[in-house]
N, C-alpha and C positions, 0 to 999 in steps of 0.2 A: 725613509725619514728617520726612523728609529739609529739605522747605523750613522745614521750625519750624527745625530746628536752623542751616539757613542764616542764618537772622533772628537768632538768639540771638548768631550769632559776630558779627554785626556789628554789635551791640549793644556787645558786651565793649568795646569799646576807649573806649565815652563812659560807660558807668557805671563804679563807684566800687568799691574793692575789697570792699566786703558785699556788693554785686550779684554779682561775681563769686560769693563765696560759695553766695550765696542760687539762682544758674543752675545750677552745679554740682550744690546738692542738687536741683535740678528735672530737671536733667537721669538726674541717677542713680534718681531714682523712673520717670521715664517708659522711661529702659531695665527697672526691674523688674517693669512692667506688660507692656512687651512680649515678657520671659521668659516672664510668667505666662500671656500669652495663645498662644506657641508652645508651652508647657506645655499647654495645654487642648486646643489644636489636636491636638496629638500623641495624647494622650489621645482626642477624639473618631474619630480615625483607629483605633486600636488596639480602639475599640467599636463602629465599622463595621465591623471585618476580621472582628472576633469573632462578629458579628449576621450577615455572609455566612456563617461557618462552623456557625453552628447551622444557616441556612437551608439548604445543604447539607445536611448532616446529615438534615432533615426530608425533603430530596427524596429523600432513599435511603432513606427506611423508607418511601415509596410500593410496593405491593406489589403482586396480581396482585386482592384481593379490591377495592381502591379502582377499579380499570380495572373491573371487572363492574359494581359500583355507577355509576358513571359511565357505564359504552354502556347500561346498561337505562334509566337515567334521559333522557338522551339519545333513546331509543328511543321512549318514553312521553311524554316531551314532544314529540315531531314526531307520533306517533300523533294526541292530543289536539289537536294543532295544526290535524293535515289531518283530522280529525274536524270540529271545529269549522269548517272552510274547508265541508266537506260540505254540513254543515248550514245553513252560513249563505249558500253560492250558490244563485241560483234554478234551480230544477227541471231549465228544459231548457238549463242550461250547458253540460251535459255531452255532448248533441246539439249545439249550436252550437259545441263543441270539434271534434267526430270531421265534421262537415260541413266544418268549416273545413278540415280535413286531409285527409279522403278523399271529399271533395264531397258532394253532396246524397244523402242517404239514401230511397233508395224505398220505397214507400208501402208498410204491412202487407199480407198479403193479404184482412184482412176488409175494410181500409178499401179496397179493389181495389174487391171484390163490392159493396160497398155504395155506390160510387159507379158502379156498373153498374147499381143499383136491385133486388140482390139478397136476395130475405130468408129466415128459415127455414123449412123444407117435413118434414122427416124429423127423426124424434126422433133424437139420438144418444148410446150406451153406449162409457162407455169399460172397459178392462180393462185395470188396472195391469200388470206383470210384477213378475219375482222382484226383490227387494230394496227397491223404490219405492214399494211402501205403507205408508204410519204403522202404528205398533203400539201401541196403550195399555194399561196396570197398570189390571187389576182387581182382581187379588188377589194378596198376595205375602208373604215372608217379612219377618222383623223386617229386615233391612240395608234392605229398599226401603219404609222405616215415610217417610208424607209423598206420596210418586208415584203416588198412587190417582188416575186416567186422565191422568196425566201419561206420554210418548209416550217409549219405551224403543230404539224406533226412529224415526229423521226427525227431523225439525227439527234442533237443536243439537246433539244427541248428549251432554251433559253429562252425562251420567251415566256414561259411559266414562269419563270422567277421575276423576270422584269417589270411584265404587265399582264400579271395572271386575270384578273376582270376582264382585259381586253381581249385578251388570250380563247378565253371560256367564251362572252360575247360570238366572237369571228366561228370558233369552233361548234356553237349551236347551228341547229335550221330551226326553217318557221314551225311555229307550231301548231298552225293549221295545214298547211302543204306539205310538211316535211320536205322543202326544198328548201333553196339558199334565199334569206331573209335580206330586206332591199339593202341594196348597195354594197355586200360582200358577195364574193367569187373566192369558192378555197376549190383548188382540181387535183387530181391525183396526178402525182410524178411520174414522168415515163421513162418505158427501159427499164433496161435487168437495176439501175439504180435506186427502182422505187422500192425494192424491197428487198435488197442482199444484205444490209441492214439497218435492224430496228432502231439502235442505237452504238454512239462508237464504242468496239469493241465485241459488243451484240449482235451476232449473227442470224442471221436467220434464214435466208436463202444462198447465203456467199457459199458458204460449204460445200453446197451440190452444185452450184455453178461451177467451181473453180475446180473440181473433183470430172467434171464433165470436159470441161475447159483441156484435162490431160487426154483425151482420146478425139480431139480435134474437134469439140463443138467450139462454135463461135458467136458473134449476136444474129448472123443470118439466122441460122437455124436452131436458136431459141428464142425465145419471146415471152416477156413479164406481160399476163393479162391483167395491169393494175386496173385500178374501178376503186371510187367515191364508195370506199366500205360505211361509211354512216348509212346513206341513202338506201331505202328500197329497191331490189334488183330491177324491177322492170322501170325503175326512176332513173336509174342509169341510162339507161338506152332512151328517155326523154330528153332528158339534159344533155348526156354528153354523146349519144349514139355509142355507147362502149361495147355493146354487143354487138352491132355492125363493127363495128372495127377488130374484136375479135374474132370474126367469120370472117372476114376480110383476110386478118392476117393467117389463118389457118388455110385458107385457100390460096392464099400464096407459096407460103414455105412447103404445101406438096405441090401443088407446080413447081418449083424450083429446085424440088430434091429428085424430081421425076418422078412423082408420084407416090414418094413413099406416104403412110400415114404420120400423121402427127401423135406421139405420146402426151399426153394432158398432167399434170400432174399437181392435184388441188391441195390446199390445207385448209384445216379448219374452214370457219365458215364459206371457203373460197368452193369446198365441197358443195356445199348447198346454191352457191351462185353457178356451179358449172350445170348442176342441174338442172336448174333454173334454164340456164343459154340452153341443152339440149331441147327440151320441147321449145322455146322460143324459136330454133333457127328451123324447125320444120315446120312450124304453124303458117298457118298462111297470113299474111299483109292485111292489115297496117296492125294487130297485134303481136305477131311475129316476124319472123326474118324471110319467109318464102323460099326456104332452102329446100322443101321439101320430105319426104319419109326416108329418103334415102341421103339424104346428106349427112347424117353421122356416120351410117356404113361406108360409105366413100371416103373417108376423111378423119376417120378416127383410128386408129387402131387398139390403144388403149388406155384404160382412165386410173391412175393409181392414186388414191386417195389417202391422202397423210390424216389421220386424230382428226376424221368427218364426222358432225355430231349430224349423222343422219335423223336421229330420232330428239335433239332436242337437248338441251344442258340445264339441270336444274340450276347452276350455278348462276343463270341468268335468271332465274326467278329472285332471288333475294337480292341483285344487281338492281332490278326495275322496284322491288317493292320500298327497297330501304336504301337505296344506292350500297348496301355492304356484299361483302364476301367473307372468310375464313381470315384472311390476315384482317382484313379492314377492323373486324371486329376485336379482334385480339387488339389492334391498336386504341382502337376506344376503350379497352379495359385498362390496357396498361396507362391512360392518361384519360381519365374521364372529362365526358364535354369539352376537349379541345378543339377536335372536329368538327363541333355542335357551335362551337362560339363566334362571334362577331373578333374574330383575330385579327385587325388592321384592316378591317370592313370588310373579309374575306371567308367567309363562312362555308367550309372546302364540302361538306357532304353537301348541302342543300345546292351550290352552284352544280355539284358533280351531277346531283340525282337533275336540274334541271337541264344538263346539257345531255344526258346520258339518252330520258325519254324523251329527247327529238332526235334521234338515232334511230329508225324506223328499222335499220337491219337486225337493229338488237333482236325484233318479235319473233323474227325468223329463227330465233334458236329458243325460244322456249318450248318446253315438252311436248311432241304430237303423242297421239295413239291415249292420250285420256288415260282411263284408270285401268282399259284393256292391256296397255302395254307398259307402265309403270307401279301398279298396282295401286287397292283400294284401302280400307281404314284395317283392314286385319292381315292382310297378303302383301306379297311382292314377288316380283322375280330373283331378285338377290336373296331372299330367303337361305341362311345357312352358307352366307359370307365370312367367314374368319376374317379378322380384322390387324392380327395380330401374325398371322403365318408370315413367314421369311420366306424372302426371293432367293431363287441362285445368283449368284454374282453377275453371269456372264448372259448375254443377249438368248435364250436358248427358248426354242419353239417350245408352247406347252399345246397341247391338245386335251379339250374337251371330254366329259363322259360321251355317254348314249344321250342319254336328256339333257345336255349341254350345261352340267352344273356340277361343281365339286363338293360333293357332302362330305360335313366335318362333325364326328361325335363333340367335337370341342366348341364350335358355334356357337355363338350367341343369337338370338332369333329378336332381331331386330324388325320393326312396322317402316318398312322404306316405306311403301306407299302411304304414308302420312308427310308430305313433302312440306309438310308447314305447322307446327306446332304451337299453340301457346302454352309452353310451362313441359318442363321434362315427365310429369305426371302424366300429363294427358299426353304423351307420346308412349305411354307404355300400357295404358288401360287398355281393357277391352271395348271396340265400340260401342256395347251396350252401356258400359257405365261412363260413358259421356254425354254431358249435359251440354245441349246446343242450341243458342238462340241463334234462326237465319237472320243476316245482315243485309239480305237482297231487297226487303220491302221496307228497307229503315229510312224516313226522309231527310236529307240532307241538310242540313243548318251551315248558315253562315258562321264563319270564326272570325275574332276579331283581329286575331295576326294579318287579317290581310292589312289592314293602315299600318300596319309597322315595319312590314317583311320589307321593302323597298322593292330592288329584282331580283330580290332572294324569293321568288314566287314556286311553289311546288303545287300540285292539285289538291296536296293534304289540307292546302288554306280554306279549299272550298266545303270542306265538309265537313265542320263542326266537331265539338268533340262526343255529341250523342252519335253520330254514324261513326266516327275513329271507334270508340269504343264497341260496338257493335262487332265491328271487324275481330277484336280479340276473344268478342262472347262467342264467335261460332267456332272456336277452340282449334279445330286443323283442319286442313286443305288439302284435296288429295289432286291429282294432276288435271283432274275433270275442273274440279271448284277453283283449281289457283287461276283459268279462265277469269271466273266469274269474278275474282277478288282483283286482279286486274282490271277490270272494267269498271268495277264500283271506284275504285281508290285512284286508276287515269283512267277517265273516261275519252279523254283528246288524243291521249296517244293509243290508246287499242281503236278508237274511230279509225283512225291511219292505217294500224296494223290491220283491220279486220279488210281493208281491202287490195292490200297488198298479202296476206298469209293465211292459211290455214291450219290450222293444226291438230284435225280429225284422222279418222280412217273412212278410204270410201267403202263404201258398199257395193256399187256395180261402175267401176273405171270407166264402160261405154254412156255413162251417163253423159250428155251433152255440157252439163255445168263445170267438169273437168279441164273442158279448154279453155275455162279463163286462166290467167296468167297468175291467177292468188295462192293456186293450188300444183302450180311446177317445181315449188323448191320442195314439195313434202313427200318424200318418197313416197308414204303409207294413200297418197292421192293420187299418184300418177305413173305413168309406166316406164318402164325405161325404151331406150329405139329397136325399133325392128333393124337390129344388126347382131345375126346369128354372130359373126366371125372376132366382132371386140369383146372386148375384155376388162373387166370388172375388178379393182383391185381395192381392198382395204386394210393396209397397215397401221396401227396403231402402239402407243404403249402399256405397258398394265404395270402393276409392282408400288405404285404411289397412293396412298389414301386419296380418294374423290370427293370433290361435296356431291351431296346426293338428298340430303333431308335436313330442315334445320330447325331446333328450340327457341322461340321468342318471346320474350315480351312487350308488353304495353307497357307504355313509359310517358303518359302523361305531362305535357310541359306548355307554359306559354311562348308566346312568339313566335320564332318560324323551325323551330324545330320538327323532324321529322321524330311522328310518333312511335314507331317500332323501330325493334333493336333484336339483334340475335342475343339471348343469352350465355354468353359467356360462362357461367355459373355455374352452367347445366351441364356435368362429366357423368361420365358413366363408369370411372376410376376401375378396376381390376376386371369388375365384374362384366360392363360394358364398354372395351375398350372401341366399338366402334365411335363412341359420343365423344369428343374432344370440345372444350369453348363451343355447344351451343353448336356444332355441326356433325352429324352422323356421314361416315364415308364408307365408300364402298371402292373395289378395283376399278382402276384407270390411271388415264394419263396425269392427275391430276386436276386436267378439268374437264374432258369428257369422259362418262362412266364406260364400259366396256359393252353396256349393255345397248348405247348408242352409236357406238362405232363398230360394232362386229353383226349386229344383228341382220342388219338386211341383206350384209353379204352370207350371212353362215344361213338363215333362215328363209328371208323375204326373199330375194332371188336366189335364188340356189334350185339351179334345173329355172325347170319352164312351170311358173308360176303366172297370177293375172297380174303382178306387180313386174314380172321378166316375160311378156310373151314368146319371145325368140328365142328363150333358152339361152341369151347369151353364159358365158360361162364369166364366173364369179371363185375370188380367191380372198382370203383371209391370212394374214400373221400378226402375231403377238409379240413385241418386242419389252422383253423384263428389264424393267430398269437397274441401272445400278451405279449409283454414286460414285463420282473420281475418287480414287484412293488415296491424292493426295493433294494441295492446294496449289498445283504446278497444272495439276491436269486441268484448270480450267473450270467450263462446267462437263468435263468429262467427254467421252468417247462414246458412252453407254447410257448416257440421260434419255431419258423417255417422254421427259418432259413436254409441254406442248410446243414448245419452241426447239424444242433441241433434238429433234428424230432424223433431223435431214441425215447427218452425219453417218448414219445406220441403213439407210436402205438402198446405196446404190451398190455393192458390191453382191447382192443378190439378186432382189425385187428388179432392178432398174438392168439387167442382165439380162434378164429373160424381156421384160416390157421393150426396151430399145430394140430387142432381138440380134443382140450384137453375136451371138454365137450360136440362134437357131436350135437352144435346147430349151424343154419343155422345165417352166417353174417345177421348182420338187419342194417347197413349204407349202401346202396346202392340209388345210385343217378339214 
């Protein structure tokens, strides 16, 4: 622009005065176009400033629902993403990930055997425990319309989320019979299906199957003894004949193998129901099976017992008294009264602790042998447990002193036998300096939560809060009194229990009151078979803190809450690191203590004792746990966990037991 007008002035001087004119008017139009375009310009400035200021505007009415929209969508698109990554990498990627990282992975133990030219010889039984076997709808009310033998327990669990009330409802029994209450039908799953797993991806019995499965076992010659774990062992055999049926099937598969015997191989409480079958199938008719004295010797060859709480889990005492455990409670610290509340009309402890005490097998694992074998207000057998010692990494047999205990100058001397506390105080006193009012002659008063609770009913409704309170003035409970405190606090459910369980020591075994059937799951009651030639096996894990003793308190409240609570509170910080959240632990698997799973083998039978008259012979190992190294491995190779030991004992234990190569076990403690 500037050079046009240079041109123009130098023009003026040889054109003629109309040019001038005529430049003039040219000149004066091209300044009012450049108005007009500073004009625009200004304008389009003033419709930017204005398009930032809505834009603003929009960004502040972003609020807190477009961020949830946004991370869930976010969430679901990376889910989908590495879904699809899943799906579409080959097989063994995910093995050539975790080799690359933690080097070469060693060989299964079937693929061991069967490159030793090892193959099947002994038919083998397994026998689920508590909680691990599928449950299926056969019959059931209008909310469960569609689930007819769809599985109420195992697999997905989806029906807890959908129609949890209904869910809880189907999954209780009566509460006077402890059988199935009118018009449902739930039956356990059949076949190796009902328990290879608990959940998908959770295994539980797949590992040893599929590990067997490589030296040519098949489903002939094995067999899932699944069984109605809620119900009372000998309620089994009323309702569904499950112990005929497993005497059945055990006398088939040695007729069809030729006579070999059958290896048994129980878990958790599946231990205590095999026990149970053993005096049932020689008792005579119609309380037992009529197989005679000699039909385990005929028929068994041997029993190897996965984390058997022979002797009782305290972990089930704070289950029945307060429906908690170790995590449970740590979850009510970290979110107080969630659990406790009316959440969408679903008040998750008080339905849990009502479905829990109609579970009659539960009683079956509470502590035998009294305060003889758990110990009393000043003593214990764990006495001078380190709490804090380090495992070795790798699976490695420990053995035992002389007196069966590891003394440590560094111990802390903890009162295990005080299995029930009010207040971390009074778990450390001396018994004389506790102040105890008995709760056993206090009368019972009505509370008024019962008109409010609806079926949130627990027996705590029934007993006012002078007798709750009661309960917390006699300060602790040793394994003799936690009896007595289950019976004040359910009376309905220890009615049930006290005729289906015992949980004493006898005195004289040839007592005639021993053949009832209340007293076959409890070792310390009953004998084991006159069969010199089987064999005894108890594997377990050690290396995980156990619950073992817990601090509580009284927690007073209206309505339907349940009035005790572990105390959380209660640490025992440098000084006492057995105390963590309100639970004192000891060695084990986690959830049975060592001293329940090893005892009867290393002590109570071992030789010819009145609890082993045969002498059968009796083996013990200790498997140390030890954490995957990395989050590839799973839940590892080396867990000890209660669910996770399968994966550990057949390249040794299951070696000798099958008798695949005819050499004599060499882990014996």
């Amino acid at each position: 622009m500037l050079r046009r007008r240079k041109g123009s002035a130098a023009k003026k001087s040889q054109n003629s005065e109309p040019q001038l004119d005529e430049n003039k008017e040219k000149n004066n139009n091209q300044l009012q176009e450049k108005s007009n375009l500073n004009a625009a310009n200004l304008k389009g400035n003033v419709n930017c400033n204005s398009k930032s200021n809505s834009d603003e505007k929009l960004r502040k009415k972003w609020n807190c629902v477009d961020n949830c929209c946004w991370f869930v969508g976010c969430i679901c698109s990376m889910w989908w993403f590495l879904l699809f990554l899943y799906n579409a990498m080959p097989a063994s990627f995910p093995q050539y990930v975790t080799e690359a990282i933690t080097g070469p992975m060693p060989d299964p133990p079937g693929v061991k055997l069967a490159k030793e030219g090892l193959t099947a010889k002994h038919p083998v039984v397994f026998v689920p425990g508590i909680v691990t076997g599928g449950l299926e709808l056969w019959e059931g009310h209008s909310c469960a319309e569609g689930l007819f033998r769809k599985r109420l327990w195992g697999g997905s669990f989806g029906e807890i989320y959908k129609r949890p009330l209904c869910w809880v409802e189907h999954m209780s029994l009566d509460n006077e019979t402890g059988l199935d209450p009118p018009g449902i039908k739930i039956r356990p799953v059949s076949g190796l299906v009902a328990a290879d797993y608990f959940a998908p991806g959770y295994f539980v019995w797949a590992v040893l199957i599929a590990n067997l499965a490589r030296i040519g076992y098949e489903e002939k010659n094995m067999y899932m003894a699944a069984y109605d774990w809620r119900i009372s062992f000998q309620n089994t055999e009323v309702r569904d004949q499950t112990l005929s049926r497993i005497k059945s099937n055990i006398e088939l598969m040695v007729a069809t193998s030729g006579g070999k015997k059958v290896v048994v191989v129980p878990h958790s409480m599946g231990v205590l129901y095999f026990l149970h079958f053993m005096k049932w199938v020689e008792a005579p008719t119609p309380m037992g099976g009529g197989g005679g004295s000699n039909w385990c010797a005929d028929h068994i060859k041997a029993v190897m017992n996965i984390g058997g709480p022979f002797l009782g889990v305290p972990k089930i005492v704070s289950g029945l008294f307060s429906a908690e455990a170790k995590d449970i409670a740590v979850a009510r610290a970290i979110a107080p009264g969630v659990l406790d509340m009316d959440v969408f009309g679903f008040q998750t402890l008080q339905h849990a602790m009502r479905m829990t005490r109609s579970w009659d097998s539960t009683m079956s694992m509470i502590p035998k042998g009294g305060d003889t074998v758990w110990g009393g207000l000043d003593w214990s057998p764990e006495e001078g447990h380190e709490c804090n010692a380090k495992k070795p990494r790798n699976n490695i047999m420990q053995t035992a002193g002389p007196n069966g205990t590891v003394n440590s100058a560094s111990a802390t001397l903890v009162k295990y036998g005080r299995m029930l506390a009010f207040g971390k105080d009074v778990a450390d006193l001396h018994s004389s300096e506790i102040e105890r009012v008995d709760f056993r002659g206090v009368i019972k008063g009505n509370n008024l939560a019962n008109t409010t609770c609806r079926d949130v009913w627990t027996e705590y409704q029934d007993m006012g809060i002078g007798s709750v309170k009661a309960v917390a003035d006699y300060k602790v409970y040793t394994a003799s009194s936690i009896l007595d405190l289950l019976h004040f606090v359910a009376p309905k459910m220890m009615k049930r229990g006290d005729a289906h369980f015992s949980h004493g020591i006898a005195d004289d075994l040839d007592d005639k009151k021993y053949e009832h059937y209340k007293y076959w799951s409890n070792a310390l009651e009953t004998k084991l078979p006159m069969a010199p030639d089987m064999e005894m096996f108890s594997m377990y894990g050690v290396g995980i803190p156990t619950e073992r003793a817990y601090v509580y308190k009284f927690s007073p409240a209206a309505e339907c809450y349940i009035p005790f609570k572990i105390d959380t509170a209660a640490d025992g910080g440098d000084d006492g690191p057995c105390l963590k959240g309100g639970v004192y632990s000891v060695d084990g698997d986690e959830t049975v203590p060592v001293l329940s799973a090893g005892f009867m083998c290393a002590k109570g039978w071992r030789g010819k004792t009145r609890f082993n008259p045969s002498g059968m012979r009796t083996y013990i190992r200790e498997y140390n746990h030890a954490s995957p190294a990395t989050l590839l491995e799973g839940r590892g190779t080396q867990s000890v966990k209660a669910l996770n030991l399968f994966d550990s004992i057949l390249d040794d234990e299951l070696r000798a037991a099958l008798d695949l190569d005819d050499m004599p076990l060499i882990h014996v403690v």
